[in-house]
Backbone bond lengths (Angstrom), bond angles and torsions (degrees), N, CA, C in turn:
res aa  C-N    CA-C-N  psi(-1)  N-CA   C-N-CA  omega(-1)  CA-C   N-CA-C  phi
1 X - - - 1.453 - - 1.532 108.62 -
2 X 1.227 120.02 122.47 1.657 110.76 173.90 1.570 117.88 -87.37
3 X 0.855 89.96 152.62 1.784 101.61 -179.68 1.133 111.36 -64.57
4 X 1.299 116.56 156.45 1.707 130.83 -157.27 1.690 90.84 -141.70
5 X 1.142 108.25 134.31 1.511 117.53 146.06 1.627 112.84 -52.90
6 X 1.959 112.67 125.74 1.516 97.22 177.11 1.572 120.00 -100.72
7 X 0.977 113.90 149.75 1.555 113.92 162.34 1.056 146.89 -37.78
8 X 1.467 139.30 73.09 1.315 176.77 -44.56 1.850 102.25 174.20
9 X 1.543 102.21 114.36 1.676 93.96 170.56 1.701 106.67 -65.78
10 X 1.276 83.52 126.65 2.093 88.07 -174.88 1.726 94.08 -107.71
11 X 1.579 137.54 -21.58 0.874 109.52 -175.24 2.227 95.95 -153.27
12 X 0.966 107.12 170.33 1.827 111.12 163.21 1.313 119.60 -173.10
13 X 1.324 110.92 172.05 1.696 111.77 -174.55 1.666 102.98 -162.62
14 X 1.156 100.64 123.30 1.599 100.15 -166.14 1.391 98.45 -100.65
15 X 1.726 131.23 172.69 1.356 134.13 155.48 1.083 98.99 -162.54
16 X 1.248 115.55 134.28 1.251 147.57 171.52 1.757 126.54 -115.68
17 X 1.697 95.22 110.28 1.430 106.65 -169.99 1.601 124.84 73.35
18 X 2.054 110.42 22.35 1.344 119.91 -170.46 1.526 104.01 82.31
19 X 0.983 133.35 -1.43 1.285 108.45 172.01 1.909 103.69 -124.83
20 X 1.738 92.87 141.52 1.374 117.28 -167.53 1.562 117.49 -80.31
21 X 1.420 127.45 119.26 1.072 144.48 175.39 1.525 125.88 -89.69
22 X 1.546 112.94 23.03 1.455 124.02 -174.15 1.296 85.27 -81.16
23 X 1.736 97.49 131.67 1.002 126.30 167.26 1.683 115.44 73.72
24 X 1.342 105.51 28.57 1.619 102.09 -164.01 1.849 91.25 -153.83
25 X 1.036 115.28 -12.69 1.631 113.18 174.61 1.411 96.27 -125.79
26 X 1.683 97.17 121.31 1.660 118.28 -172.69 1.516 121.25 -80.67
27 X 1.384 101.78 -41.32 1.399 130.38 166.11 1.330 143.67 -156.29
28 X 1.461 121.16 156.74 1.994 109.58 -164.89 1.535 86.10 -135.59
29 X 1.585 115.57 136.02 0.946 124.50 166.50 2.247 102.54 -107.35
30 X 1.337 102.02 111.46 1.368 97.43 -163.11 1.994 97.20 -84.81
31 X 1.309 111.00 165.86 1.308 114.60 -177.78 1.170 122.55 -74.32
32 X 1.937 104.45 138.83 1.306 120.74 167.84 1.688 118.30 -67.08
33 X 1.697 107.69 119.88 1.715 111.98 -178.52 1.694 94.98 -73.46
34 X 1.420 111.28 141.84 0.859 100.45 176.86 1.603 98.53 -147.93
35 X 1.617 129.95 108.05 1.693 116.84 -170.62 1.605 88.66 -92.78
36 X 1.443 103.13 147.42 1.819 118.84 -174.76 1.466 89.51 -77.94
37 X 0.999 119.16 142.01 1.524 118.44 145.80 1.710 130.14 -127.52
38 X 0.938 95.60 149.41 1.919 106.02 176.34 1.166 104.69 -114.17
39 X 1.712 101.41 136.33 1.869 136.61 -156.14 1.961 71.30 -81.32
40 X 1.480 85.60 148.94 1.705 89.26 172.40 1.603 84.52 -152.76
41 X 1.316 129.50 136.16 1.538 147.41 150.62 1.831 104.81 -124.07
42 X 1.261 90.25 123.31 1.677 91.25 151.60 1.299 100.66 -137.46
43 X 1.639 104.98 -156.68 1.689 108.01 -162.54 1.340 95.84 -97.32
44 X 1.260 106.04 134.41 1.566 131.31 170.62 1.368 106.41 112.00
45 X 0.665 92.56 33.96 2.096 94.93 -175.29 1.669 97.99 -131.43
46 X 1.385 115.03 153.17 1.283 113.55 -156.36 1.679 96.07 -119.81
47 X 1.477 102.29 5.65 1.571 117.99 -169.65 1.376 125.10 -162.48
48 X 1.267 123.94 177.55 1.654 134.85 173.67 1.569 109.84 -95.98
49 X 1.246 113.73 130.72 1.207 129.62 174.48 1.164 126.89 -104.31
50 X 1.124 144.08 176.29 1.939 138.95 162.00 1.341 113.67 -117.37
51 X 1.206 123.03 117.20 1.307 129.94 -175.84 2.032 105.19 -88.31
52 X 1.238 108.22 112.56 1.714 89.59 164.34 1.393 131.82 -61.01
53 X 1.745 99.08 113.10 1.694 88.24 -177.91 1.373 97.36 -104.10
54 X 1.630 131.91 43.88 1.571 107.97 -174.85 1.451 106.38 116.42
55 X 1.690 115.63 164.56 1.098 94.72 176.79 1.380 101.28 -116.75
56 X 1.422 140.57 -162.78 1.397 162.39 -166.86 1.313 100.30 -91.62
57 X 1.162 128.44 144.97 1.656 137.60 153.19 1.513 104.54 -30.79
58 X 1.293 111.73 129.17 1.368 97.94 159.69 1.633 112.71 -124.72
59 X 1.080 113.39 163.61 1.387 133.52 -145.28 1.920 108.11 -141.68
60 X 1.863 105.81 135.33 1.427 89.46 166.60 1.298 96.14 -156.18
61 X 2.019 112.12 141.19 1.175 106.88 -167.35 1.379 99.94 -121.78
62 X 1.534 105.08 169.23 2.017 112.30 -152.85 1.835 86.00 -142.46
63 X 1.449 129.46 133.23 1.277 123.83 138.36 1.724 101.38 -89.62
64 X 1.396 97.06 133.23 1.302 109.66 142.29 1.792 126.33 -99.73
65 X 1.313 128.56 155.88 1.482 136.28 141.64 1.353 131.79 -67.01
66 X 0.817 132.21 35.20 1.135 136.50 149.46 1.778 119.98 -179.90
67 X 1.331 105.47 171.80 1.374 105.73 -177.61 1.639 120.19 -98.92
68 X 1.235 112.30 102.19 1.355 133.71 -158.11 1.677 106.59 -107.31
69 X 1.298 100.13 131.09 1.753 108.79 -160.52 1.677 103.52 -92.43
70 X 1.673 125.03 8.18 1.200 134.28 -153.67 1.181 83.66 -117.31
71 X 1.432 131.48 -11.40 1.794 125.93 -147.30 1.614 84.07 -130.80
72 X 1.093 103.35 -61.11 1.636 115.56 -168.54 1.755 110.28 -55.84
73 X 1.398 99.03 -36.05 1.699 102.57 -178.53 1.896 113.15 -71.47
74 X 1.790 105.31 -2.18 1.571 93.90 178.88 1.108 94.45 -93.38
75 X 1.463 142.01 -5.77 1.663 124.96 -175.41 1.870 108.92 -59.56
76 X 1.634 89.55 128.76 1.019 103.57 -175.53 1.720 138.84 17.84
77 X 1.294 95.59 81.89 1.507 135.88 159.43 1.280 113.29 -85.00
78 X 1.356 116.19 147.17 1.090 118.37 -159.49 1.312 93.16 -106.95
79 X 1.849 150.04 6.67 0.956 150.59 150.70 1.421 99.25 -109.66
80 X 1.443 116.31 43.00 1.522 106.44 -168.32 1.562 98.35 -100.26
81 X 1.270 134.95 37.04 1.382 170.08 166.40 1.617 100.23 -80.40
82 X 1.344 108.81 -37.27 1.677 94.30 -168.76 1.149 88.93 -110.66
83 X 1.560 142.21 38.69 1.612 127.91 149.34 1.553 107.65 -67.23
84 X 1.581 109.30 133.93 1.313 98.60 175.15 1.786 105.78 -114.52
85 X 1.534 105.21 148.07 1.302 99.26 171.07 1.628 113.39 -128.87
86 X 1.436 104.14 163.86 1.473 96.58 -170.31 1.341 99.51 -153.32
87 X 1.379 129.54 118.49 1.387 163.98 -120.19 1.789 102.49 -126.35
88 X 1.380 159.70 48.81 1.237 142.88 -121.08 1.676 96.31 -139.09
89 X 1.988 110.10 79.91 1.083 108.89 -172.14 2.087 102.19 -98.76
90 X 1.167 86.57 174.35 1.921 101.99 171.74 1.300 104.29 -118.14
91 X 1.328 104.24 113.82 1.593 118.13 153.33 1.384 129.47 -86.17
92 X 1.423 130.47 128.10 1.208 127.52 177.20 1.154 129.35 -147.13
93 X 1.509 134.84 158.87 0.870 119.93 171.47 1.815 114.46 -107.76
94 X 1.263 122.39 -155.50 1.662 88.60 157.64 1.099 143.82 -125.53
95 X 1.904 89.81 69.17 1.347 116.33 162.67 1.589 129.09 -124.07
96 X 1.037 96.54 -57.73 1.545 115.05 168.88 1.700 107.54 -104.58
97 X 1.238 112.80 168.24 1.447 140.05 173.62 1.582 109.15 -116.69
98 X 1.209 119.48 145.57 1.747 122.47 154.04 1.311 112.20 -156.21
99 X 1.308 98.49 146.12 1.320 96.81 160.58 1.565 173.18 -105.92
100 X 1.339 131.73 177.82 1.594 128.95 -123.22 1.555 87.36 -116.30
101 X 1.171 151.89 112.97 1.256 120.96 179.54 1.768 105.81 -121.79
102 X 1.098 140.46 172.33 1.220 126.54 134.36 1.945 97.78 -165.09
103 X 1.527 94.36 151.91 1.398 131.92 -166.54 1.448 121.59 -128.28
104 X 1.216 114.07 105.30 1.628 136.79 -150.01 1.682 99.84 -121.12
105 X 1.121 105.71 136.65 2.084 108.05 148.04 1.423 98.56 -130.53
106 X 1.197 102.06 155.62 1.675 111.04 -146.09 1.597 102.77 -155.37
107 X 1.568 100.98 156.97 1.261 98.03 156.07 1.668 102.95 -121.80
108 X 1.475 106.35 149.80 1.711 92.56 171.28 1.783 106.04 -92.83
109 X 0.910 130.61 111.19 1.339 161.03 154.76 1.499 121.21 -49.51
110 X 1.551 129.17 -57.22 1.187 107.33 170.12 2.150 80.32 -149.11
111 X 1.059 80.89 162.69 1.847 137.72 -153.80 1.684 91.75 -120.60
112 X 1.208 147.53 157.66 0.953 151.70 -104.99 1.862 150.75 106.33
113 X 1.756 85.38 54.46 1.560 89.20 -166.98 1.679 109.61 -79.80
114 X 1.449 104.75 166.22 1.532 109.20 167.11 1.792 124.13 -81.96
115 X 1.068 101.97 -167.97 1.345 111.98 -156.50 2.095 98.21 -76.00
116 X 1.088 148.45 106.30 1.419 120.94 -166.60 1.185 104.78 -80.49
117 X 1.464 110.86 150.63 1.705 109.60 162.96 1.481 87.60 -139.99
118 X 1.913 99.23 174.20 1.446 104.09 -175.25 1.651 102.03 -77.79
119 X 1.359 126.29 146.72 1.502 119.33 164.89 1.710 113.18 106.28
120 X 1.327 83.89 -23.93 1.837 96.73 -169.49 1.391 122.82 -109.45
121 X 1.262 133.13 140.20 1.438 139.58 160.72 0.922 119.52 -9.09
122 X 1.222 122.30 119.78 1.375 134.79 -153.54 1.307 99.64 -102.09
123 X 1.023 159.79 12.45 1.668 156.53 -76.14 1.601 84.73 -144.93
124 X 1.776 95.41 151.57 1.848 123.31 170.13 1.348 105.65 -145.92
125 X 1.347 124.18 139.82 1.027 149.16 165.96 1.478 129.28 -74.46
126 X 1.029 142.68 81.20 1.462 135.71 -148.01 1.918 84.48 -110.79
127 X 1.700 93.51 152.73 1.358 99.54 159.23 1.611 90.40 -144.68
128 X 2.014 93.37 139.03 1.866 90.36 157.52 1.482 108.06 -110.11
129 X 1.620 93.32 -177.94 1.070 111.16 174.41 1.292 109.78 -107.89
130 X 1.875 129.16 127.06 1.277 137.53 -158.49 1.484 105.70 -85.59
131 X 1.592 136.23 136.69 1.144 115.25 146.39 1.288 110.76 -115.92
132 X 1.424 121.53 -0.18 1.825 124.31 152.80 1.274 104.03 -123.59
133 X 1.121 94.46 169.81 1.568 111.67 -178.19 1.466 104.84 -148.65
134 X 1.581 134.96 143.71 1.232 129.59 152.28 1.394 109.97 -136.11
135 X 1.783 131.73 161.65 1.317 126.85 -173.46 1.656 86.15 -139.31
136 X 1.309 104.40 97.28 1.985 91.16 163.26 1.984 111.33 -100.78
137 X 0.816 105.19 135.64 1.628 102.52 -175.03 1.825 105.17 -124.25
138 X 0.722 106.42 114.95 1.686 122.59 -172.32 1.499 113.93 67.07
139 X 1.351 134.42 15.40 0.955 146.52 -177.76 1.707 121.91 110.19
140 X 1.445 113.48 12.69 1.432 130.01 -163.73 1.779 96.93 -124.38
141 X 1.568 83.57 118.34 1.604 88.32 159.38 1.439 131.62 -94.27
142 X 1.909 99.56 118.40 1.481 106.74 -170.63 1.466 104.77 -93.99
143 X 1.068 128.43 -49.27 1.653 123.02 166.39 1.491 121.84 -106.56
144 X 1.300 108.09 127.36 1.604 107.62 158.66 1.624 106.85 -130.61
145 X 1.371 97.50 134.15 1.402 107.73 177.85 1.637 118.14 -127.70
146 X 1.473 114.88 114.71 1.504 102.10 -179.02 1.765 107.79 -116.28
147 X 1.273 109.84 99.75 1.663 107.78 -165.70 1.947 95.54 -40.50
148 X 1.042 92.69 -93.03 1.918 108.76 170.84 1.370 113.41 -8.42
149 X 1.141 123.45 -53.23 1.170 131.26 -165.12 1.894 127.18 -84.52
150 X 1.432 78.20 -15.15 1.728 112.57 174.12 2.032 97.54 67.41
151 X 1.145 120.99 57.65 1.293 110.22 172.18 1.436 104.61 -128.25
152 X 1.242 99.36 171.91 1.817 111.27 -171.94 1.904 106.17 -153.11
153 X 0.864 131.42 51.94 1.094 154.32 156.79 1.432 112.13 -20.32
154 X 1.331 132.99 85.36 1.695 109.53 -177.66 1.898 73.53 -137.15
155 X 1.366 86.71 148.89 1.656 111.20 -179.03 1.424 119.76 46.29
156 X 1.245 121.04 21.21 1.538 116.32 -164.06 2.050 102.99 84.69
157 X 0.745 131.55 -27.37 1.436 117.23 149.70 1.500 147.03 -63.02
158 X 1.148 116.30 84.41 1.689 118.94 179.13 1.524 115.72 -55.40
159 X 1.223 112.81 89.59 1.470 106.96 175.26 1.215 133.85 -75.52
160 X 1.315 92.80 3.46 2.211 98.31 175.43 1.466 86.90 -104.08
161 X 1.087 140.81 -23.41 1.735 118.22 -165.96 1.540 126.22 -46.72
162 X 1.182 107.64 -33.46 1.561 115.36 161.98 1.452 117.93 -26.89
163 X 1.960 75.24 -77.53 1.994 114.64 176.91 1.887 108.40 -33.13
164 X 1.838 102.18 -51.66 1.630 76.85 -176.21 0.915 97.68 -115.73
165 X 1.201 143.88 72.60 1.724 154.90 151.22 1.929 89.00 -110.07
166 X 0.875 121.51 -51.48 1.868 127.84 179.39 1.377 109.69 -30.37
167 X 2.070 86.17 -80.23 1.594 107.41 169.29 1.843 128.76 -33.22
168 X 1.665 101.30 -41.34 1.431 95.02 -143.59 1.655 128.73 95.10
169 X 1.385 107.20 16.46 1.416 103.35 -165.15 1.823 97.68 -101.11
């Protein structure tokens, strides 16, 4: 197989709650998946296993440049669950482009400005807290996650659907 140049985020533009952050959000650190597991041994097993109990909080953090009263006014709301954010980068290599997408509702949780000086970046660090998550990458959805909703979405497979068809959920 020969090697390929890989696809490199060359460009993005985030908005949060309809309003556009081109050129005003520096960087997004998107969330670590993380499924919990519990050590399980019983007898006849020659080892420890991980049982999925669920996954981990997930979390995603954004610097912005400046201090914006559209961004700053979702810190902690108590429906601040229905902030939505939307992540809409270009991957490329250098040939083609595709695209990067991801689609969040959130709460913003902590607020986090920098140090001010005169002349300098005015910059804050926000992180939310996720209760969806989606990852589409060239137009294919690889993760959807709806905490609330009890789904787990990876590749077009819902792996809780079973789970809340049982319940009733």
């Amino acid at each position: 197989m020969a090697a390929r140049i890989p696809k490199v985020l060359k460009n993005f533009n985030v908005m949060v709650n309809g309003n556009t952050f081109a050129g005003v959000c520096e960087s997004v650190t998107l969330p670590t998946l993380t499924i919990k597991e519990e050590d399980h041994r019983a007898g006849g097993m020659d080892g420890t296993i991980g049982i999925d109990s669920g996954m981990e909080k997930m979390t995603l953090k954004a610097t912005f440049t400046e201090h914006n009263a559209a961004l700053f006014g979702r810190f902690g709301l108590v429906d601040g669950a229905g902030t939505q954010f939307i992540f809409r980068g270009a991957q490329a290599d250098d040939q083609t482009a595709q695209p990067y997408t991801v689609t969040a509702s959130s709460a913003l949780r902590v607020l986090a400005p920098s140090e001010a000086t005169p002349g300098g970046k005015n910059t804050v660090e926000v992180t939310f807290t996720l209760t969806y998550y989606k990852l589409e990458i060239n137009g294919q959805t690889v993760h959807e996650i709806d905490v609330m909703g009890m789904k787990r979405i990876i590749n077009g497979r819902d792996v809780l659907q079973q789970m809340r068809q049982i319940i009733g959920a």
